[in-house]
C-alpha positions in Angstrom: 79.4 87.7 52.3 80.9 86.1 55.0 83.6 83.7 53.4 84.9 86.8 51.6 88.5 86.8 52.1 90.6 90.1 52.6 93.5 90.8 50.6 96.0 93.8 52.4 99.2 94.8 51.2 101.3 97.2 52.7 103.5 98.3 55.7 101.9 97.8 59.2 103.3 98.7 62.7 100.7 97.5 65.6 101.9 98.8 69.1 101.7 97.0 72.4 97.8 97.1 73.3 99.1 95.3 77.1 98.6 91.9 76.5 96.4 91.2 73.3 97.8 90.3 70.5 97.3 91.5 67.1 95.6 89.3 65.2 95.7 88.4 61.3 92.4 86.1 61.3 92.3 82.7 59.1 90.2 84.5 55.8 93.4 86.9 55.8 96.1 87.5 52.9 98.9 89.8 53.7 101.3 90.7 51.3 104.1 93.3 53.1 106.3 93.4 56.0 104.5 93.6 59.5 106.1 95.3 62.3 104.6 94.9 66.0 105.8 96.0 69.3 103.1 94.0 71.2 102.6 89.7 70.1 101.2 88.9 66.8 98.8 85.7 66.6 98.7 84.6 62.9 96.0 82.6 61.4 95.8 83.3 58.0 98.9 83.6 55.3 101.0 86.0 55.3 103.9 86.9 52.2 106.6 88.9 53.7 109.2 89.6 56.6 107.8 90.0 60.0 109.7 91.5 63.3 107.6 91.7 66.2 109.1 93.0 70.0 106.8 90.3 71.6 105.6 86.7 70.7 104.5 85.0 67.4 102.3 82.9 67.6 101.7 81.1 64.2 98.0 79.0 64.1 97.2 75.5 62.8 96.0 77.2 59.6 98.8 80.1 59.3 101.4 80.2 56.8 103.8 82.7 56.4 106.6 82.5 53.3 109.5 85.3 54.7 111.9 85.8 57.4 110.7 86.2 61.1 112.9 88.3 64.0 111.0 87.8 66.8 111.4 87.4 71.6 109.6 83.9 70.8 108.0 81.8 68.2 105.4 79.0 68.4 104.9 77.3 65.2 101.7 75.1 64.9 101.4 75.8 60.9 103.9 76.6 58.5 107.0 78.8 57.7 108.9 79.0 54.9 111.4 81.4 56.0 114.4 81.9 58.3 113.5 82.7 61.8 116.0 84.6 64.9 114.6 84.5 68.1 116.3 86.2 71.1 114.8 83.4 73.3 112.8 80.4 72.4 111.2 78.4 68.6 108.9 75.9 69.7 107.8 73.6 66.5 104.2 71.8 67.6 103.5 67.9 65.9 101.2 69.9 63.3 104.2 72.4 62.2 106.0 72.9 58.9 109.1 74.4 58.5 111.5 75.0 55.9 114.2 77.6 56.5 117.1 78.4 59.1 116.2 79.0 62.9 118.7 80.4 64.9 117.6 80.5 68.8 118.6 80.7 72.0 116.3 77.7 72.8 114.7 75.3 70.6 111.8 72.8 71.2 110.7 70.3 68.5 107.6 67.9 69.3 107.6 64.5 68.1 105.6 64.4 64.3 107.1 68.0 63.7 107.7 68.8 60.0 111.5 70.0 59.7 113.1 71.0 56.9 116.5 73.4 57.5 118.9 74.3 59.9 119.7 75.3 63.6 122.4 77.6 64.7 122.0 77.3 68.7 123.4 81.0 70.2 124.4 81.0 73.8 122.7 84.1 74.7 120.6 87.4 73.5 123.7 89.4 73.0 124.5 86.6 70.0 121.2 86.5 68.3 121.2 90.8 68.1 124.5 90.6 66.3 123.2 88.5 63.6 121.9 90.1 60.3 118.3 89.7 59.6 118.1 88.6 56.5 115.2 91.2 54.8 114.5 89.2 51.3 111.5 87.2 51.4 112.5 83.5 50.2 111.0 81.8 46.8 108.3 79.3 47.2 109.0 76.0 46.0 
């Protein structure tokens, strides 16, 4: 009963609820794109494209496999995906990552898993004229 894991698939929008985030807990599978005006904490996996207004914050146990547009993202499980953040990507020592980050700021810690390119943008104004890329990449 209680190691039942939930399978969703769909669209969903979460508005800004102040300053919690909307969660996708660890026994999670979502399969869809995920909108959010508010930040998004993920700790389960997650097959799709993601653009959230606020912060993502991606667990120790979180895996997401599509493209994330996002303020910020902290990455302390994986991503297989291209990311564009209009300020800062921060990949912790237990991240993976596999994809293209473009950012306005970048912070990799030492025993970070990197696997991709970087495309440094001087300011905001940069990272809003790039494309987001909506096809959610193959797993390998």
């Amino acid at each position: 009963m209680f190691n039942k894991k939930n399978n969703i698939q769909g669209v969903v929008s979460a508005g800004s609820l102040g300053n919690t985030p909307s969660v996708l807990s660890q026994s999670t599978m979502f399969s869809g794109e995920i909108n959010s005006k508010g930040d998004l904490r993920i700790d389960g996996n997650v097959e799709g494209n993601i653009r959230c207004e606020g912060k993502v914050i991606i667990g120790p146990d979180g895996c997401v496999k599509g493209n994330i547009k996002s303020t910020s993202i902290e990455l302390m499980g994986k991503i297989n995906g291209d990311v564009i953040a209009y300020d800062i990507v921060r990949l912790k020592s237990s991240s993976y990552f596999k994809g293209e980050i473009t950012a306005v700021n970048l912070e990799i810690e030492a025993g970070a898993n990197f696997f991709g390119t970087c495309k440094m943008v001087t300011d905001q104004d940069t990272v809003q004229d790039k494309a987001f890329v909506p096809e959610v990449l193959a797993i390998e």
